[in-house]
C-alpha positions in Angstrom: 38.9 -117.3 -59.2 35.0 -117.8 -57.9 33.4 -114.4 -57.1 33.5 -115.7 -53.2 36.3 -113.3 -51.3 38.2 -115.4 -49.4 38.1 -115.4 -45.4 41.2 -113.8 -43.6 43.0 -116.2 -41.6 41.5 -116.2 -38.4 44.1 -114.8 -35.1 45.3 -117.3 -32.9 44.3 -116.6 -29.2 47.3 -114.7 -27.4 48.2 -113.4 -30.7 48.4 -109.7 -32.1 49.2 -108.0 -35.0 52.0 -105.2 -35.8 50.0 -102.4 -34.8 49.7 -103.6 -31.4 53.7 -104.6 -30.9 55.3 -101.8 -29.3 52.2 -101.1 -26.5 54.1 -104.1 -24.3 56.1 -104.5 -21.1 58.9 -105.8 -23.4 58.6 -107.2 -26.7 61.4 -110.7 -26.6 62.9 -112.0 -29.7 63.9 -115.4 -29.6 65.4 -115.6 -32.8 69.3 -116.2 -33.2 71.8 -113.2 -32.0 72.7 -113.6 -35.8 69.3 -112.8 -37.1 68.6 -110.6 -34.1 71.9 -108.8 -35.0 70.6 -108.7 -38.6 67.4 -106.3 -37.3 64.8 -106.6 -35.0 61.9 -104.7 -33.4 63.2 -101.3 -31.6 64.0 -101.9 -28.0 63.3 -105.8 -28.4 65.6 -107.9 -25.8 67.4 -111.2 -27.7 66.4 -113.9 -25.9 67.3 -116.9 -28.3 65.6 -120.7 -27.9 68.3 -121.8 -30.3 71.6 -119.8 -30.2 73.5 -119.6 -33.5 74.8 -122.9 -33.4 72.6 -124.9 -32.6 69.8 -123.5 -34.9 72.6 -124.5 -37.7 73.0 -128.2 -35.6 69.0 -128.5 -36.1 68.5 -127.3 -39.4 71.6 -130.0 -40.4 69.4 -132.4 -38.5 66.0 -131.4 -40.2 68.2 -131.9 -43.6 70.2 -134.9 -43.6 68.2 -137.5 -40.8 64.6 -136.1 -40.3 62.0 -133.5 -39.6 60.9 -135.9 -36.4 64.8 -136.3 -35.1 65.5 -132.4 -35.5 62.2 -131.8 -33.7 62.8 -133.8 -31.0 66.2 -132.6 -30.5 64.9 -128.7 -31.1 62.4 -129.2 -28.3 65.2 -130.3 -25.7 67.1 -127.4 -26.7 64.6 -124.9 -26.8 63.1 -126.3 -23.0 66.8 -125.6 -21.5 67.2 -122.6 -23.3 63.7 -121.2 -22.3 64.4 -122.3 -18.1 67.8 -120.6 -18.5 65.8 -117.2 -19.2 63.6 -117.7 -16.7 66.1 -118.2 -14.3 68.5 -115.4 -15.3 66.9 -112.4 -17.2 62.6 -112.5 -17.0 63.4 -113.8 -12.7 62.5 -110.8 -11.6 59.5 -109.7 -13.8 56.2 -109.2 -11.6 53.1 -110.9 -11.8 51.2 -108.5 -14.1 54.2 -108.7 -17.0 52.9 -108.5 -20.5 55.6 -109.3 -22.8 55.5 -110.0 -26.8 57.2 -113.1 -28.1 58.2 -113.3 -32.1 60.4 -115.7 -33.5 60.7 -115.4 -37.7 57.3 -116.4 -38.7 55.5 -116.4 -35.8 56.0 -120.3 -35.4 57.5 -122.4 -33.4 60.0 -120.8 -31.1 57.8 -118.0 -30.3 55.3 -120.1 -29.8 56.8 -122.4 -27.5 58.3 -119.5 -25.4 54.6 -118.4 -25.5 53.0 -121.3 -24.0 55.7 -121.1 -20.9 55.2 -117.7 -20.5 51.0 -117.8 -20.3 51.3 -121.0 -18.2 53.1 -119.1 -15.3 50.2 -116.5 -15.4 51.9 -113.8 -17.4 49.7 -112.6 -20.6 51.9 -113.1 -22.9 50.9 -112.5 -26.6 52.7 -113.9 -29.6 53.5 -111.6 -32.5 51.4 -112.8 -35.8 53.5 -113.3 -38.5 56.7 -112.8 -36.3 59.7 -111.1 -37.6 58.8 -111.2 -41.6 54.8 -109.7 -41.1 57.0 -106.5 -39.2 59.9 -106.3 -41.7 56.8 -106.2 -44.4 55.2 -103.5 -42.3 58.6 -101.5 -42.1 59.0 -101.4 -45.8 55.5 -100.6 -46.4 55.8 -97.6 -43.8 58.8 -96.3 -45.4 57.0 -95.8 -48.5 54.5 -93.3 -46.9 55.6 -92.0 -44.1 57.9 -89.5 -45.9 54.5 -88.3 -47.5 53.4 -87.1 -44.3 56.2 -85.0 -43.7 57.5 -81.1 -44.3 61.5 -82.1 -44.7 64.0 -79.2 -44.6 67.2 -80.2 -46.0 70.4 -78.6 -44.2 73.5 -78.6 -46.9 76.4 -77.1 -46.9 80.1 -77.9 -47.8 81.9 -80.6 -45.9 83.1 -79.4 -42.4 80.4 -76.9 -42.1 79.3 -78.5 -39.1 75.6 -79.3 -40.6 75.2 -82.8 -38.3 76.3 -80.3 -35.0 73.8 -77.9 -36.5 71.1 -80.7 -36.2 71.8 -81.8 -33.0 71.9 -78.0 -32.0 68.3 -77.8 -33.6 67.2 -81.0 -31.8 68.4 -79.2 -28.8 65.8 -76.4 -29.3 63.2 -78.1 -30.1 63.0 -79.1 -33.6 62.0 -82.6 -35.3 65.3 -83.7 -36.4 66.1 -86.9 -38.9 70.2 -87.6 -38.2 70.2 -90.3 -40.8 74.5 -89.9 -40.8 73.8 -91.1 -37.1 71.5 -94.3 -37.6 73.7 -94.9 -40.2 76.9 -95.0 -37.7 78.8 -93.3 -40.7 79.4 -89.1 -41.4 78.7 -90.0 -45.0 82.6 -89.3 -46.9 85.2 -91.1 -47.8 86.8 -90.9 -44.3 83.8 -91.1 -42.5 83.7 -94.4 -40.9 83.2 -94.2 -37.3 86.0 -95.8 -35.6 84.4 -97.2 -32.4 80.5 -97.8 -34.0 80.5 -100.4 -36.9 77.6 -99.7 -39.6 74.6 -101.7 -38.8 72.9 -103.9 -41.8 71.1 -102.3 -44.1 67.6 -103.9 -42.6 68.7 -102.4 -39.3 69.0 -99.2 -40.4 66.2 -99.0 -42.4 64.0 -100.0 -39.0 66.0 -97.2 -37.5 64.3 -94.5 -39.8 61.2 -95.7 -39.8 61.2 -95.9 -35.8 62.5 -91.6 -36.3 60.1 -91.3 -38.4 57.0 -92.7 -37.3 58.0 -90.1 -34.3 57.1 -87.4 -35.6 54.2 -84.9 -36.0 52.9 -84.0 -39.2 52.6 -80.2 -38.1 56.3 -79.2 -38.4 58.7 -79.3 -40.3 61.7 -82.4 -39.8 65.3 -81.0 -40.5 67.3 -82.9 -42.7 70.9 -83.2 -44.1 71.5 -83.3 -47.9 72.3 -87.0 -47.8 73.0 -89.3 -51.2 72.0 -92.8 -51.7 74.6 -94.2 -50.0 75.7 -93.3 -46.4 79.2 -95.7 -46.2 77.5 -98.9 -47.1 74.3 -97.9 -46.5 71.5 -97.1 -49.0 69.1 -94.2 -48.3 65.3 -95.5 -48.4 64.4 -94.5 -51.9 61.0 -93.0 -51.1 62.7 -90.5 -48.3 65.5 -89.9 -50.6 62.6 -88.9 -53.3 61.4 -86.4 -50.7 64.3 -84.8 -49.2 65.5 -83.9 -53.2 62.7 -82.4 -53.3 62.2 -80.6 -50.5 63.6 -76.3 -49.6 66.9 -76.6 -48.8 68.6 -74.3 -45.7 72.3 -73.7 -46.3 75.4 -73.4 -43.8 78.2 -71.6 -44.7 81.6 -70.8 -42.9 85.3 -69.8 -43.4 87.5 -72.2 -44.2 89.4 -71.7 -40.8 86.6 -72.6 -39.0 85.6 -75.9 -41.3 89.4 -77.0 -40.2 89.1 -76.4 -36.6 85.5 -78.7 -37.0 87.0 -81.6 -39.0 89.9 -81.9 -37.0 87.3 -82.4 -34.0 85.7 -85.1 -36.0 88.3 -86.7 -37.2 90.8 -86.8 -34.2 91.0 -90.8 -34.3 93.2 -89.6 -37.9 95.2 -87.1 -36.1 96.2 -89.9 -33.8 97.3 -92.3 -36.7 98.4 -91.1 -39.5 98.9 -94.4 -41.1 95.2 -95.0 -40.9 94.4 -92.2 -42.8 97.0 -92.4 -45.3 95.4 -95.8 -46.1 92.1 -94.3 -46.8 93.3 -92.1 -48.4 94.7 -94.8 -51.1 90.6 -94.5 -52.1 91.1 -90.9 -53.9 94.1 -92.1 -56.1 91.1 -93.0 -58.9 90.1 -89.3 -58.8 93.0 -86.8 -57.9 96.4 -89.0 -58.9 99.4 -90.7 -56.6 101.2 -87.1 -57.3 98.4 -84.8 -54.9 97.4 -88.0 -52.5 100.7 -88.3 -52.0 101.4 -85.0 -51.2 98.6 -85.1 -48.9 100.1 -88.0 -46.9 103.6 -86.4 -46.3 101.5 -83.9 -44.6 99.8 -86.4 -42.7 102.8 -87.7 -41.5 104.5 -84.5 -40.9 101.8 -83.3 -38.6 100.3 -80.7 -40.8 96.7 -81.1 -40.2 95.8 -77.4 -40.9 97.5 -77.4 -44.0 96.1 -80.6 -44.9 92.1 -80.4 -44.0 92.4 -77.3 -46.2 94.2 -79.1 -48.6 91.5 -81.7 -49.0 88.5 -79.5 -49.0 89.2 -77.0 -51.2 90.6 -79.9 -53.8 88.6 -82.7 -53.3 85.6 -82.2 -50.9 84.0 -79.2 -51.9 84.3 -79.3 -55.7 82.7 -82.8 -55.4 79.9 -82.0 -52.7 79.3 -78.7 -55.0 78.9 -81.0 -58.3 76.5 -83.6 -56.1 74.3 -80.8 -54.5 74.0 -78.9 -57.9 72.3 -82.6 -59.2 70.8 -84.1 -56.5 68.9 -80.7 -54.7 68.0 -78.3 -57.3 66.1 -76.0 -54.4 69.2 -75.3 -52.7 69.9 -72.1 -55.3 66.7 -70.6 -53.3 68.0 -71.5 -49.9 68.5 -69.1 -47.3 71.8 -69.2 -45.9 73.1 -69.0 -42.5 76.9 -68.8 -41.8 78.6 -70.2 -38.3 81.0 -67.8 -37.2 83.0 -70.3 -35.0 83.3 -74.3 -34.2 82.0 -73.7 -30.6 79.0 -75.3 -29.3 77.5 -72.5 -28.0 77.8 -70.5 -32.2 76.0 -73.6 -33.1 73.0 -73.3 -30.4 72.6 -69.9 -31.0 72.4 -70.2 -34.4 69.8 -72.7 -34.1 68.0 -70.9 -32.0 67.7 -67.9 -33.8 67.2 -69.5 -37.1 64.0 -71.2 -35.4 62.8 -68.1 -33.6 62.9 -66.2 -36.8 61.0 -69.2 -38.6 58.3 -69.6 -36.2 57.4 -65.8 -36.2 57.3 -66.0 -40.0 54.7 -68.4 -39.5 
């Protein structure tokens, strides 16, 4: 290495860098809907030169004949593609549109797009880098932004109704990070969603840090004790650093009332009890065929009361106890707060009370 620091690679002109994405008219990614499905920038509209298909015809091409044959077949493709958008979706823009074009690298597809785009007199700028320079900027803002934040970590024993209490707290005012709800998942063994599939894992992860960097660093961001793993998803490791060790708040509430929630959340179950039973094939490692079974016959009889009890006081909260007790160490200091019914309004109140009562110890 000579002691001569190396010049940065100069911008290209209509270019800009991540800092400047999201202060566009709209930011179009004309990636693939695969790789756009995969994650892209928050409120980016898909606007693909090469749909799925043919990007895998081209790359084929590129492959087995030549770079020059797979270019000059790309191009046609992309030109059609590109007049097909500006027919359908960017007709009506107005003259003074600014969008911001990426592709994957900042390359060829945005690029093209670009050059149509600033020949029609719109000031269109191209992303530098593209996709990869943001996902590289996501990852390196998840590992700090958590450092800039108060967290205050909401447990509580399944059915407690501690994702309600967020939204409640959201409600009045409060900076709130529903990680169960980027996540499309409530976190348990039954907690799939059934009408919201989980997004992929670099799709949620831009999801957080797009909460995140939405936040002020002058109060406090409410939390629920999440693990690592939220379904299929894994919790960013830095956040997950912070919420651990951050004070805990804790919901309580009688079991009566924790039934009366969960049979709210899970109603999709009470409609099929088939469905359930199957999931509930998943605790046979942990509580034997003899009590899962058990547990089905009430399913199938109809016996949700009997069974939601059932489940929590056997399985869900000797578990969630056992993780809590290793995972948040502050929540034996926590102050607790306990939901006296599984109305809305109980919820709101107690939100509102709880963050009266903070602010005025403040």
């Amino acid at each position: 290495m000579s002691g001569v620091e190396a010049e940065p690679p100069r911008r290209r002109e209509g270019s800009v860098g991540i800092e400047e994405a999201l202060a566009f008219d709209e930011i179009i990614d004309t990636r693939s809907p695969a790789e756009f499905a995969e994650d892209h920038i928050p409120g980016a509209v898909n606007l693909p030169v090469l749909d799925n298909e043919e990007r895998a015809r081209i790359g084929t091409l590129h492959k087995q004949v030549s770079a020059f044959e797979a270019k000059k077949a790309g191009a046609a493709l992309v030109s059609r593609n590109i007049a097909r958008h500006l027919e359908t979706v960017l007709a009506d823009r107005p003259r003074n549109y600014r969008p911001l074009v990426y592709c994957w690298r900042g390359g060829n597809r945005s690029g093209a797009f670009t050059t149509v785009l600033r020949a029609i007199g719109w000031n269109a700028c191209q992303l530098e880098g593209g996709y990869k320079a943001y996902r590289r900027h996501v990852i390196a803002e998840l590992a700090s932004l958590p450092e800039r934040h108060q967290f205050r970590v909401v447990c509580g024993p399944t059915g407690v109704g501690k994702s309600r209490f967020l939204k409640a707290l959201a409600e009045c005012g409060a900076q709130v990070l529903d990680l169960e709800d980027l996540a499309a998942h409530m976190g348990s063994v039954l907690g799939a969603y059934p009408d919201r599939p989980q997004p992929p894992q670099k799709l949620f992860e831009t999801r957080v840090w797009h909460a995140l960097r939405g936040f002020t660093a002058d109060k406090p961001v409410f939390v629920e004790s999440e693990s690592k793993k939220i379904g299929n998803l894994h919790t960013p490791e830095p956040l997950l650093a912070r919420m651990r060790a951050a004070p805990c708040l804790r919901l309580r509430a009688d079991i009566p009332v924790r039934v009366t929630l969960l049979k709210e959340e899970y109603a999709h179950f009470l409609a099929d009890a088939e469905a359930l039973n199957r999931q509930l094939d998943c605790l046979l490692p942990l509580l034997g065929r003899e009590r899962v079974e058990a547990w089905k016959a009430q399913a199938r009889a109809g016996q949700w009361d009997e069974l939601v009890a059932d489940l929590l006081i056997h399985h869900y909260d000797p578990a969630y106890a056992r993780s809590l007790e290793r995972n948040y160490s502050l929540t034996a200091e926590a102050e607790t707060l306990t939901l006296p019914c599984a109305d809305t309004d109980s919820l709101r109140t107690l939100a509102g009370e709880y963050l009266a009562l903070t602010h005025n110890k403040r």
